[in-house]
LOKOLTOR-717896 format. One record per residue (C-alpha): residue number from 0; residue in one letter; x, y, z. Coordinates in steps of 0.5 Angstrom, whole numbers, always signed. Layout:
REM LOKOLTOR-717896
(pt NUM,"A",(X,Y,Z)) ...
END
This chain:
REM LOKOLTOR-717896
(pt 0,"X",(+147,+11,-38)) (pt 1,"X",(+147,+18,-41)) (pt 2,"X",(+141,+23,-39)) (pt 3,"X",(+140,+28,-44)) (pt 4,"X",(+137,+35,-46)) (pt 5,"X",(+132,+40,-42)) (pt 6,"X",(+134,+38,-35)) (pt 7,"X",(+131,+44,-32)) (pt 8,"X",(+127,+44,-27)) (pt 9,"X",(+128,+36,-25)) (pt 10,"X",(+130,+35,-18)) (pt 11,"X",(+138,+30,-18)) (pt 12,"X",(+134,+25,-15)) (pt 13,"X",(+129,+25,-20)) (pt 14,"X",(+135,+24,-25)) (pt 15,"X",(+138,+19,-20)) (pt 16,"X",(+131,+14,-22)) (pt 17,"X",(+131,+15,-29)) (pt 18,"X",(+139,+13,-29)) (pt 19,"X",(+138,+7,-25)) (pt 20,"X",(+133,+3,-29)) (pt 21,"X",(+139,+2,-33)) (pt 22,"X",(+139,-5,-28)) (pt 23,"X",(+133,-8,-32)) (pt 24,"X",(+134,-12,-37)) (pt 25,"X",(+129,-13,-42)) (pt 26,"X",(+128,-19,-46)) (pt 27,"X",(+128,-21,-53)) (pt 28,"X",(+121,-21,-53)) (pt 29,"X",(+120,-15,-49)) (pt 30,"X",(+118,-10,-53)) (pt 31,"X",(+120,-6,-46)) (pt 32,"X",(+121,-8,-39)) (pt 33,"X",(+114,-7,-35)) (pt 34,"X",(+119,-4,-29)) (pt 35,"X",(+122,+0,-35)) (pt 36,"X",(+116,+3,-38)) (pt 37,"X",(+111,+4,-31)) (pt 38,"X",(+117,+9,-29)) (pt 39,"X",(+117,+12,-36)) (pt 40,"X",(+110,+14,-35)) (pt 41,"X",(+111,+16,-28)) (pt 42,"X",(+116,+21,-30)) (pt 43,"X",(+113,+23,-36)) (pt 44,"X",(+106,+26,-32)) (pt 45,"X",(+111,+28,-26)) (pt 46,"X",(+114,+33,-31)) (pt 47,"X",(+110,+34,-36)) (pt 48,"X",(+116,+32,-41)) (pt 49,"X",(+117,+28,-47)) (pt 50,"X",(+122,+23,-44)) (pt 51,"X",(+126,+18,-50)) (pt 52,"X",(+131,+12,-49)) (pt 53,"X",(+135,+7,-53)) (pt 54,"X",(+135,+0,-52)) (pt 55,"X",(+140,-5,-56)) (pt 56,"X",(+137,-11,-59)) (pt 57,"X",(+140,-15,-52)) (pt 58,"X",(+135,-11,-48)) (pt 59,"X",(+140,-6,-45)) (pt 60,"X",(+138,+1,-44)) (pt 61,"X",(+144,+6,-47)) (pt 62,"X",(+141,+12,-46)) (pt 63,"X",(+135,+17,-45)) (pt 64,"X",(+133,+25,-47)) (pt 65,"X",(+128,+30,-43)) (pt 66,"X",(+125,+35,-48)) (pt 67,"X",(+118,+38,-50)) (pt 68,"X",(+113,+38,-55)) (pt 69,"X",(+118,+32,-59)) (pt 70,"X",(+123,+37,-58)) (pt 71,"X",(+127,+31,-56)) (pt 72,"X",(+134,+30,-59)) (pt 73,"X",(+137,+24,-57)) (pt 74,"X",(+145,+24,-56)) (pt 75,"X",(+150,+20,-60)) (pt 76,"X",(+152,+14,-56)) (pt 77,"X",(+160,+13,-54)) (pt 78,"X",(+163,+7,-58)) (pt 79,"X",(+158,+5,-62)) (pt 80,"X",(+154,+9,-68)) (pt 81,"X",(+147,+9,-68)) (pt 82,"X",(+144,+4,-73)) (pt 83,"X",(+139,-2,-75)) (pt 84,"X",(+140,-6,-68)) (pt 85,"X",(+137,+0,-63)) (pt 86,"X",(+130,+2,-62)) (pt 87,"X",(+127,+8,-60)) (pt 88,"X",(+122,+9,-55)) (pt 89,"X",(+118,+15,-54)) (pt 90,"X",(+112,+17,-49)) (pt 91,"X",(+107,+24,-51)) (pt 92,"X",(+105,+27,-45)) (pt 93,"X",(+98,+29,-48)) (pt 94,"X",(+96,+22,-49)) (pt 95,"X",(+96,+22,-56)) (pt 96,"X",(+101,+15,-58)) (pt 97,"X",(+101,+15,-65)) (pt 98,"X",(+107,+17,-68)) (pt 99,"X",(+108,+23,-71)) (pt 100,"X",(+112,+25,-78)) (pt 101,"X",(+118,+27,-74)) (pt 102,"X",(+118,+20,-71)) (pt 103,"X",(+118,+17,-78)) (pt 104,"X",(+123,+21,-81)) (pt 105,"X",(+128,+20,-74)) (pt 106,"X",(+127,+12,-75)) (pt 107,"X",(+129,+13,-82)) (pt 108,"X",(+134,+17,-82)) (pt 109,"X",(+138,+15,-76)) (pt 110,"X",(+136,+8,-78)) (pt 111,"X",(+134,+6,-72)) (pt 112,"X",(+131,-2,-73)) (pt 113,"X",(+124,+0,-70)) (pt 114,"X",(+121,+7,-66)) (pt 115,"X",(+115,+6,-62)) (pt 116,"X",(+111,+12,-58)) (pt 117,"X",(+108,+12,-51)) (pt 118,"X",(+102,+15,-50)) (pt 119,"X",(+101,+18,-43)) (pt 120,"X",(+94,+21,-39)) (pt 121,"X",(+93,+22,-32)) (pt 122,"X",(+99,+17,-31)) (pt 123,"X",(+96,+12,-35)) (pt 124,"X",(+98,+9,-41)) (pt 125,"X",(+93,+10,-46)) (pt 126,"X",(+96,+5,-52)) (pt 127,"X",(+103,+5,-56)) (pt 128,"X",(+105,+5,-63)) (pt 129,"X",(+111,+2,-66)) (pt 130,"X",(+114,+3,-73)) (pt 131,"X",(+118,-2,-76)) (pt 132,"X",(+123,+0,-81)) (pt 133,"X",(+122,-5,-88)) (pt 134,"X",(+127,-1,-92)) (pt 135,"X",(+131,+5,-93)) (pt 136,"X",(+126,+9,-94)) (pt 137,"X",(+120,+6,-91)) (pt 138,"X",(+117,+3,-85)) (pt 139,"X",(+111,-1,-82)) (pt 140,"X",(+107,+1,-75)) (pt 141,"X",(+104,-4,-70)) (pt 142,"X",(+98,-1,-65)) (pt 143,"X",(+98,-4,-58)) (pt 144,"X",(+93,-2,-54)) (pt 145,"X",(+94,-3,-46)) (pt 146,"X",(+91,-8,-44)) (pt 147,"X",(+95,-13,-49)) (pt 148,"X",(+102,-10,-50)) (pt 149,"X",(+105,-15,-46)) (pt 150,"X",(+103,-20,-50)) (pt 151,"X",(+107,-18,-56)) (pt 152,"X",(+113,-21,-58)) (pt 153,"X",(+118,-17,-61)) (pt 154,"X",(+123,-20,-63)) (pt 155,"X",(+118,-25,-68)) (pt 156,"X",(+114,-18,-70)) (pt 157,"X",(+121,-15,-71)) (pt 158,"X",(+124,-21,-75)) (pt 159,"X",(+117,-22,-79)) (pt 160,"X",(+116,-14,-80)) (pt 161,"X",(+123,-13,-83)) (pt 162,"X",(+121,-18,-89)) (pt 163,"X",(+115,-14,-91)) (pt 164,"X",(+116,-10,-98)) (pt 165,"X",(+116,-3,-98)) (pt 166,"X",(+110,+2,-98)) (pt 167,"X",(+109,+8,-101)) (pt 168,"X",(+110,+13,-97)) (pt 169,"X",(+102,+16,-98)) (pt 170,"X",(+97,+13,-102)) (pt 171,"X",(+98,+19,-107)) (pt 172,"X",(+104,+19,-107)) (pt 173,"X",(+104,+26,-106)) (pt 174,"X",(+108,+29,-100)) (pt 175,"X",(+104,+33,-94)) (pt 176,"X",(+104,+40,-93)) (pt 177,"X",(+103,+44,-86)) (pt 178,"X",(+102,+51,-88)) (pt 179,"X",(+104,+57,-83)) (pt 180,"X",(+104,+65,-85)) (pt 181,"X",(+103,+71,-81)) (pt 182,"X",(+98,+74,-83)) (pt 183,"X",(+94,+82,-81)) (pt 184,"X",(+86,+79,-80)) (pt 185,"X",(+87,+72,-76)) (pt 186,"X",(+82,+68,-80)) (pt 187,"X",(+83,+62,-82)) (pt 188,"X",(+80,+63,-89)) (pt 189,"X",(+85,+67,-90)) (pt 190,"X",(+86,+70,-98)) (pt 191,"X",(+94,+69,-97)) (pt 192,"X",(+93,+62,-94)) (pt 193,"X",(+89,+60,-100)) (pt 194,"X",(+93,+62,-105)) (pt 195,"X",(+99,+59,-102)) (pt 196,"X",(+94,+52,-101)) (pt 197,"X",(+94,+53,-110)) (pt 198,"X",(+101,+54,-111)) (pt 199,"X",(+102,+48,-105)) (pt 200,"X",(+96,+44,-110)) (pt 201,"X",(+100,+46,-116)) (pt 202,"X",(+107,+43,-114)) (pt 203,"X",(+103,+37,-112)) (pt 204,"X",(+103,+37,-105)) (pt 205,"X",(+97,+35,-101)) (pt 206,"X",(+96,+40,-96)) (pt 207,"X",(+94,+37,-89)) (pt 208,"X",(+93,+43,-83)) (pt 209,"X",(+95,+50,-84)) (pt 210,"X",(+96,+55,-77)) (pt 211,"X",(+96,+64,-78)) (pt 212,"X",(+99,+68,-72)) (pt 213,"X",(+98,+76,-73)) (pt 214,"X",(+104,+79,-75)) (pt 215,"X",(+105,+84,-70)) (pt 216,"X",(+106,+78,-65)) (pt 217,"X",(+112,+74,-70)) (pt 218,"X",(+119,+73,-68)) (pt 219,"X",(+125,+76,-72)) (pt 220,"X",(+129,+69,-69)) (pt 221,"X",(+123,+64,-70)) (pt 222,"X",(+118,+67,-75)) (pt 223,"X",(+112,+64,-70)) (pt 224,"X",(+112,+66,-63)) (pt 225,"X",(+114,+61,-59)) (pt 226,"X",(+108,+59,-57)) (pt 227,"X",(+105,+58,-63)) (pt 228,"X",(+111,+53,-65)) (pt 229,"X",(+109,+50,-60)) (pt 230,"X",(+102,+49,-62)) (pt 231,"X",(+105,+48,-69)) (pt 232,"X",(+109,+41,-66)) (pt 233,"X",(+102,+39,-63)) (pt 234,"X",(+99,+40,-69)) (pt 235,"X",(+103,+37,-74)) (pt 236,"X",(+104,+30,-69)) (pt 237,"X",(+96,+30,-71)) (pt 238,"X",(+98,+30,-79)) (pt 239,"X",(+102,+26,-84)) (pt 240,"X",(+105,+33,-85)) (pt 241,"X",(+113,+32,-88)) (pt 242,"X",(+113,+38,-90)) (pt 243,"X",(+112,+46,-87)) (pt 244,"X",(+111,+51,-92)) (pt 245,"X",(+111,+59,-90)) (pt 246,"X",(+108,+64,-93)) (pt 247,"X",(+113,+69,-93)) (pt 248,"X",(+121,+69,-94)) (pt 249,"X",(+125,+65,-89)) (pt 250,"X",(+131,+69,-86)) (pt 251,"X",(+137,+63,-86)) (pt 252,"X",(+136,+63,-77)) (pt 253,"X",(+129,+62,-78)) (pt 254,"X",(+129,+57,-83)) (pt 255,"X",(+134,+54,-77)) (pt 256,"X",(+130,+54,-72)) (pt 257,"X",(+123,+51,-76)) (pt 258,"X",(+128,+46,-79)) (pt 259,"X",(+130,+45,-70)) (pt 260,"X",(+124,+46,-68)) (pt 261,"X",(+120,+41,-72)) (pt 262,"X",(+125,+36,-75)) (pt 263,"X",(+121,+37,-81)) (pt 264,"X",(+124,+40,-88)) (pt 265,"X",(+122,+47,-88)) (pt 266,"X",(+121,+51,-94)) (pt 267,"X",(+118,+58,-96)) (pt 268,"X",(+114,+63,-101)) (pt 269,"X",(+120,+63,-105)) (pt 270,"X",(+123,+56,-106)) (pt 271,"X",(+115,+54,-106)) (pt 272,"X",(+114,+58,-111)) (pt 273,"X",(+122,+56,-115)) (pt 274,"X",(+120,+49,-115)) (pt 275,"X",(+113,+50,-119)) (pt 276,"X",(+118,+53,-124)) (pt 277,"X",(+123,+48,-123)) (pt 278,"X",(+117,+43,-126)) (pt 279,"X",(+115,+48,-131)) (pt 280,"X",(+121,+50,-134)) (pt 281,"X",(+121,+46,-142)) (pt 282,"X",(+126,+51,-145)) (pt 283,"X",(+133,+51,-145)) (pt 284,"X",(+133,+59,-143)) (pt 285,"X",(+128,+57,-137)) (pt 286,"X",(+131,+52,-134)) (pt 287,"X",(+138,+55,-134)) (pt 288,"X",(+133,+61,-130)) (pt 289,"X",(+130,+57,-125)) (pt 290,"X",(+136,+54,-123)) (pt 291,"X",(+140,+62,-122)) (pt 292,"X",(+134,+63,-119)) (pt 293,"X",(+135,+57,-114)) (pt 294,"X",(+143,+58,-113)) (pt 295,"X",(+142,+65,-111)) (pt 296,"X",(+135,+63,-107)) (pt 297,"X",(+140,+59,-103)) (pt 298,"X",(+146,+61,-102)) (pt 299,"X",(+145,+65,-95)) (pt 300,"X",(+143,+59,-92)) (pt 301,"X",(+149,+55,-94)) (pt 302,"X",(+152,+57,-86)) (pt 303,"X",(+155,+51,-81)) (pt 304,"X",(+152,+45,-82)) (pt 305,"X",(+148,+47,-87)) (pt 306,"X",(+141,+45,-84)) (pt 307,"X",(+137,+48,-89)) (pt 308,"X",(+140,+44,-95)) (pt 309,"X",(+142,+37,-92)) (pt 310,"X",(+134,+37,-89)) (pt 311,"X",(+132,+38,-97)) (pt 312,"X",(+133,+30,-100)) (pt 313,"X",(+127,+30,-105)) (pt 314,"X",(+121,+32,-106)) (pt 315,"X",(+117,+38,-106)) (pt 316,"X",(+123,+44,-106)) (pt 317,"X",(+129,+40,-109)) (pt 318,"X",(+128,+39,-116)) (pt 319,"X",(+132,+43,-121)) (pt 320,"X",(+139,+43,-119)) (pt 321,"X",(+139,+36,-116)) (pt 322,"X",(+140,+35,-109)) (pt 323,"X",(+148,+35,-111)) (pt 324,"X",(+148,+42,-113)) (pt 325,"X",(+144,+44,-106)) (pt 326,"X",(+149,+41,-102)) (pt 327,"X",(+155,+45,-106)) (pt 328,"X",(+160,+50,-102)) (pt 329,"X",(+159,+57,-102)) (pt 330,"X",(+165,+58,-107)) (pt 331,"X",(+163,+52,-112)) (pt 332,"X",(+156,+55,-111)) (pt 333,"X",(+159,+62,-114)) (pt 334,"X",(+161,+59,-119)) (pt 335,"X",(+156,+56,-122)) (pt 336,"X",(+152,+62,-122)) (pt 337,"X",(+157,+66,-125)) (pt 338,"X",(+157,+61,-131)) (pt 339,"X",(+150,+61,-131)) (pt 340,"X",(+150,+68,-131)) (pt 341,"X",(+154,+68,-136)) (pt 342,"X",(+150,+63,-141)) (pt 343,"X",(+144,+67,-140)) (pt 344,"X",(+148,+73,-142)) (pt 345,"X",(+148,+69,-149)) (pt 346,"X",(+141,+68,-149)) (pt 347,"X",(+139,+75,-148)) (pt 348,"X",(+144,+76,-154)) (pt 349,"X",(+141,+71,-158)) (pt 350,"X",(+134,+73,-156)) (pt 351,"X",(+136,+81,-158)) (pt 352,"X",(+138,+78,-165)) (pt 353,"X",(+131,+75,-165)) (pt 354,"X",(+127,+81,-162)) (pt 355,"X",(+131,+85,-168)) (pt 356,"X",(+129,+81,-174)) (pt 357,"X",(+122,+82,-171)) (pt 358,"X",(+122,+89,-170)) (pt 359,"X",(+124,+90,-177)) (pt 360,"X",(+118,+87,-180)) (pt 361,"X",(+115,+94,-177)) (pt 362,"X",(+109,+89,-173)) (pt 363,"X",(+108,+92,-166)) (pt 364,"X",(+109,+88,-160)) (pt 365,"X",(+104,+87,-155)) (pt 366,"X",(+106,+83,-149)) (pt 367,"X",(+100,+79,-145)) (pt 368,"X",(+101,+81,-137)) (pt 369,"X",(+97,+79,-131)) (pt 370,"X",(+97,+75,-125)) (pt 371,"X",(+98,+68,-125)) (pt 372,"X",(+92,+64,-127)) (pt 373,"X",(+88,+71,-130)) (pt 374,"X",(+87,+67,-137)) (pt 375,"X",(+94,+70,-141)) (pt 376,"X",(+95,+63,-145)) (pt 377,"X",(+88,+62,-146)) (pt 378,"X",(+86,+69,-149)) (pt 379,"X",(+92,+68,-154)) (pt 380,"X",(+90,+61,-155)) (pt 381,"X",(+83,+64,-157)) (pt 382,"X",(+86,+71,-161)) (pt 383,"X",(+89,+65,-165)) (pt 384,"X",(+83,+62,-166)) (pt 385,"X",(+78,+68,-168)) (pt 386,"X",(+83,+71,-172)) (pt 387,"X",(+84,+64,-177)) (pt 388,"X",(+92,+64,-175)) (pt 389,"X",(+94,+57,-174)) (pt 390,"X",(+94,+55,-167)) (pt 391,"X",(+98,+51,-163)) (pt 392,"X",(+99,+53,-156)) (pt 393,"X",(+95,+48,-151)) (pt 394,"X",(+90,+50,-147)) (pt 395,"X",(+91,+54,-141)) (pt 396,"X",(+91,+50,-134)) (pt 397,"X",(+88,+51,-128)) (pt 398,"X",(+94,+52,-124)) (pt 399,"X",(+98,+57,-122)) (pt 400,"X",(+105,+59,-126)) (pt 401,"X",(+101,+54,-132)) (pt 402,"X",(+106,+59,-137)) (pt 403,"X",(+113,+59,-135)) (pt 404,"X",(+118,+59,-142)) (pt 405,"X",(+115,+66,-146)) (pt 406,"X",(+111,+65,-152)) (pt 407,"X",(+111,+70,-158)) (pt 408,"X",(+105,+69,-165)) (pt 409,"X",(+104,+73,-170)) (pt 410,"X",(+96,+75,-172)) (pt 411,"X",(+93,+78,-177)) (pt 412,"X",(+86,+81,-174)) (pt 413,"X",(+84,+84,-181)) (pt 414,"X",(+87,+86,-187)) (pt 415,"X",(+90,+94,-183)) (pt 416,"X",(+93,+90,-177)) (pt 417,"X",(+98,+85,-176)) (pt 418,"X",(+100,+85,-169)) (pt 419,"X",(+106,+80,-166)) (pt 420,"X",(+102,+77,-158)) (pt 421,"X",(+107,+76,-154)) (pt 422,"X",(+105,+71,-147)) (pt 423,"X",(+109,+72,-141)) (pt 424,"X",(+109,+69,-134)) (pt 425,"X",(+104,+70,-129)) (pt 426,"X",(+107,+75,-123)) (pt 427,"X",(+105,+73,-116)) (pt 428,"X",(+105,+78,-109)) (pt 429,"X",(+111,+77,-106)) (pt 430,"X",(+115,+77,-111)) (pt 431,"X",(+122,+77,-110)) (pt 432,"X",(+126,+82,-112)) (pt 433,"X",(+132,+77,-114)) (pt 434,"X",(+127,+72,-117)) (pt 435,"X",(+125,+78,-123)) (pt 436,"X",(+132,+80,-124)) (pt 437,"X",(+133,+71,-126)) (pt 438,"X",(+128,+72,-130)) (pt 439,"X",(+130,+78,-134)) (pt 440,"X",(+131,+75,-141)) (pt 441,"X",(+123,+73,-140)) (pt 442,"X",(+120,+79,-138)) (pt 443,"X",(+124,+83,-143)) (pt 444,"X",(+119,+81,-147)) (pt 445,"X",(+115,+86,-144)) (pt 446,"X",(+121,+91,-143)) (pt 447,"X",(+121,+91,-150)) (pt 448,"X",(+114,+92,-151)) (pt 449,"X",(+109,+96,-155)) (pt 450,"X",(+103,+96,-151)) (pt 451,"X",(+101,+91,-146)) (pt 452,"X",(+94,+88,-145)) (pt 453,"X",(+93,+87,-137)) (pt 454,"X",(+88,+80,-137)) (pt 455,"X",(+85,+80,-130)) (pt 456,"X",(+80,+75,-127)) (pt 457,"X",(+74,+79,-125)) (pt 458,"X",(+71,+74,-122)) (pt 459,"X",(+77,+73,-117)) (pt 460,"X",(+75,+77,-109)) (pt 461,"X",(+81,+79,-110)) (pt 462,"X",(+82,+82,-118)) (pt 463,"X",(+83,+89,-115)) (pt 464,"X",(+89,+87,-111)) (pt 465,"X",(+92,+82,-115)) (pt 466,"X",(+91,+88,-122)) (pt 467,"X",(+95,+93,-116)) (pt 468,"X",(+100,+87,-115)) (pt 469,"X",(+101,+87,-123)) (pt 470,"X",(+102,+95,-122)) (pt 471,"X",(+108,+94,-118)) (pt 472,"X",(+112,+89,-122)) (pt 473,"X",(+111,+93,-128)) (pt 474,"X",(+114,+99,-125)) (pt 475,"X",(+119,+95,-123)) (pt 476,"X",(+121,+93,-129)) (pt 477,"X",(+121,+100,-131)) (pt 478,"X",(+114,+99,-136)) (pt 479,"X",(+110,+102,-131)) (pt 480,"X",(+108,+108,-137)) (pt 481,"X",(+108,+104,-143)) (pt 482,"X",(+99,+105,-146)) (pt 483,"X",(+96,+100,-142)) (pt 484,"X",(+89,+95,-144)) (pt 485,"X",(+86,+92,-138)) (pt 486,"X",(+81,+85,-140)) (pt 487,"X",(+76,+84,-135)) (pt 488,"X",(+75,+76,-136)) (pt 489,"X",(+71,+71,-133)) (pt 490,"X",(+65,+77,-132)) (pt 491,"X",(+60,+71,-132)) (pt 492,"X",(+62,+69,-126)) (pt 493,"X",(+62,+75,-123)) (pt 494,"X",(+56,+75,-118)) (pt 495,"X",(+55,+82,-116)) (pt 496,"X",(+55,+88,-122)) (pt 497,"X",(+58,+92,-116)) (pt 498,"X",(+65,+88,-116)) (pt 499,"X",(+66,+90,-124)) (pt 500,"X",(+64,+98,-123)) (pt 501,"X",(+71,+98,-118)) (pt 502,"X",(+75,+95,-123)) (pt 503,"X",(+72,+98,-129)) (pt 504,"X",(+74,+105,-125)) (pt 505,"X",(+80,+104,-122)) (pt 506,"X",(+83,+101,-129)) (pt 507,"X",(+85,+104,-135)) (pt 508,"X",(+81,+102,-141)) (pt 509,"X",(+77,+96,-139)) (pt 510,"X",(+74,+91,-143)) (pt 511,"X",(+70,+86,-141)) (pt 512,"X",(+69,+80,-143)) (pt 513,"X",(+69,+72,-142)) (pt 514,"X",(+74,+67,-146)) (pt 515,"X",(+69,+61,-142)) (pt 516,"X",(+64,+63,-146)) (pt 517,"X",(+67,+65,-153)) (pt 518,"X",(+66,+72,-153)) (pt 519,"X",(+68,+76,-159)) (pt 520,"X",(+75,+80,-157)) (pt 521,"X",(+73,+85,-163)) (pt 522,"X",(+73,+91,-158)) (pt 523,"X",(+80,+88,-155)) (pt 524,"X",(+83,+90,-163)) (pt 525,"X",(+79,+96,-163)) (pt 526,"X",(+83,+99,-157)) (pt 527,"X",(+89,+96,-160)) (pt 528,"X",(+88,+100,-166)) (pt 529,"X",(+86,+107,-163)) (pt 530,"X",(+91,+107,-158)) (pt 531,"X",(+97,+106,-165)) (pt 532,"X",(+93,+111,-168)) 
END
């Protein structure tokens, strides 16, 4: 029998007693031989390690793994492929016998015909969980406790279990995410947490456990310090998380050694945030944007095996180019971005050609700028309305990046002022460079801009922030110098007059106002004519 894996530290003679249960034989209806499994709990507490094993379906044990933490890897079998007539058996150290996601995910991936985990405390079992895989993508779990486990009849179970029609993987339907980021203030609350736990809401994950680390004790390799992923594995047993989400953009070795590190899929700020577009996007001009932005996002980490890209599958992070586009070389890659650079260089012609049909009609151009969620939408939709012009824009959403594809309507405020609105996509902090460059042909809409009108949600604790991050963008682009109107929106939420007064003098022509509650945007086409005069 083959003993594999973090083997330091274990004494040869140890090793010697692991190797020589391959003599006991368990039987069809054994789930594991008594012997077998009483020295598997003696040896996990001895060294404090996860120990792993195959059986085959005649009850021959073939291997075993020693490793930390679910960090386990079990090696491939010589002369026989790993598959539906092999089971896994398991034990966890900290007493805990649920089986964790990365044992689900290893069940199904590896095709495994069961995965059971072993829950070891003081040298004494504590219970076992068994998953039975139903279909391609599913699986069905037994607990037993440690009184009757003996009673069990495997070879039935296995037979009755393998008949039971797939579930659905959670009762939402949704995937489960586990947040991590580095963060400057250790609080659980933190404000880059919760918008990431938003972005998370919007892209339809459910968001089970979340862990920060101050950043000065982040890793260049790893992201996270050695012992928070350790916390985190012992975390993410606990969950039904099946995802990991960062905060920050990945570096391809950190997204590595996450991806080795959890066995889970891996996904950053930036892929997160190109997912949300992936959905969002209804043009044709959006789509092809999102997808430039992928490939381009994606193609440092098309290295070795490509761990990053054949761990994606579907779900959260995959949608847009489709599994088949993530899984291309570098050089096919290449040229797909250079054809879609090249159809969106058409785009922007046809959008030029657009602009200067437009800019012939002598209408001034005001493009509506803000971070995401600030009400851009909903104050065209609600300019449209009061000034008679006909609407027919939905309502904005409450989530992040509601608005993806730009959206440019004429409105005559009074008999003098004929002006052509222009929404935009809501900009976010951490954008990357490469992404606003993607979607160039959506922001030229503010390069071309006559005045841009800056919605900001005053009720939001971090207004001033998000409006200095809409700053930073602008100047990016090159438009932080065009004239500028702030609208303070939301006011009626606000619950301290105090958090208006730094806004209204930090910012340049502040209005304040409530798009709830149907305030009168007279004063807005007001600044608007002065500043034209």
């Amino acid at each position: 029998m083959d003993i594999s894996g973090e083997l330091s530290g274990i004494r040869a003679s140890q090793l010697q007693e692991l190797k020589d249960l391959s003599e006991f034989k368990t039987e069809r209806s054994e789930l594991i031989h008594p012997e077998i499994l009483q020295e598997l709990i003696r040896l996990t507490q001895l060294w404090n390690r996860e120990i792993a094993v195959y059986l085959s379906r005649p009850g021959t044990l073939l291997a075993a793994a020693i490793g930390r933490h679910a960090n386990v890897t079990l090696p491939q079998i010589k002369g026989r492929s790993i598959g539906k007539h092999l089971r896994c058996i398991h034990t966890h150290p900290n007493g805990d016998f649920r089986l964790s996601p990365l044992d689900h995910s290893a069940l199904l991936s590896l095709q495994l015909e069961s995965m059971a985990a072993i829950g070891v405390r003081d040298g004494l079992l504590t219970g076992i969980q068994i998953a039975f895989r139903t279909g391609e993508d599913d699986s069905f779990n037994v607990n037993l406790s440690s009184e009757n486990w003996q009673a069990f009849d495997y070879n039935d179970s296995l037979s009755s279990f393998s008949k039971v029609a797939p579930k659905t993987e959670t009762a939402s339907g949704k995937e489960h995410a586990f947040l991590i980021a580095l963060v400057d203030s250790d609080q659980e609350d933190n404000e880059d947490l919760i918008e990431l736990r938003e972005l998370a809401r919007t892209a339809g994950v459910d968001v089970v456990g979340q862990i920060v680390q101050l950043r000065r004790y982040g890793q260049s390799r790893s992201y996270l310090g050695s012992g928070k992923i350790e916390e985190l594995v012992h975390r993410l047993q606990e969950t039904e998380a099946n995802v990991v989400i960062c905060d920050d953009e990945l570096s391809p070795a950190q997204l590595r050694t996450l991806e080795t590190e959890t066995g889970l899929k891996v996904l950053d700020r930036t892929g997160l945030i190109l997912d949300i577009f992936a959905q969002r996007a209804q043009s044709r001009e959006g789509k092809l944007q999102v997808e430039l932005a992928q490939l381009k996002h994606l193609l440092p980490y098309l290295s070795g095996q490509g761990q990053a890209l054949s761990r994606l599958g579907a779900g959260v992070g995959s949608r847009g180019p489709g599994e088949t586009k993530l899984e291309l070389d570098r050089r096919r890659m290449r040229d797909r971005i250079s054809q879609l650079e090249k159809e969106l260089k058409l785009v922007l012609q046809h959008r030029d050609v657009q602009r200067r049909q437009r800019s012939r009609s002598g209408l001034p151009t005001i493009a509506i700028v803000g971070y995401t969620n600030a009400g851009k939408t909903t104050f065209l939709k609600v300019a449209m309305e009061q000034t008679g012009s006909r609407s027919d824009i939905p309502m904005g959403e409450n989530k992040l990046f509601a608005t993806l594809d730009p959206i440019v309507r004429s409105i005559r405020v009074n008999s003098s002022l004929e002006v052509l609105l222009s929404d935009t996509v809501g900009f976010i902090r951490k954008l990357p460079t490469q992404l606003l460059r993607a979607f160039l042909a959506t922001l030229e809409e503010v390069q071309q801009a006559d005045i841009l009108l800056h919605v900001v949600d005053a009720s939001h604790p971090q207004a001033l922030q998000h409006a200095e991050t809409v700053h930073e963008v602008l100047k990016q682009l090159g438009c932080d110098d065009k004239p500028m109107i702030t609208l303070l929106n939301k006011v009626d939420k606000v619950l301290a007059e105090d958090d208006l007064t730094e806004l209204v003098e930090r910012l340049p022509h502040p209005i304040k106002f409530s798009l709830a509650r149907g305030d009168s945007l007279k004063p807005v086409w007001t600044a608007l004519s002065s500043l034209m005069t």
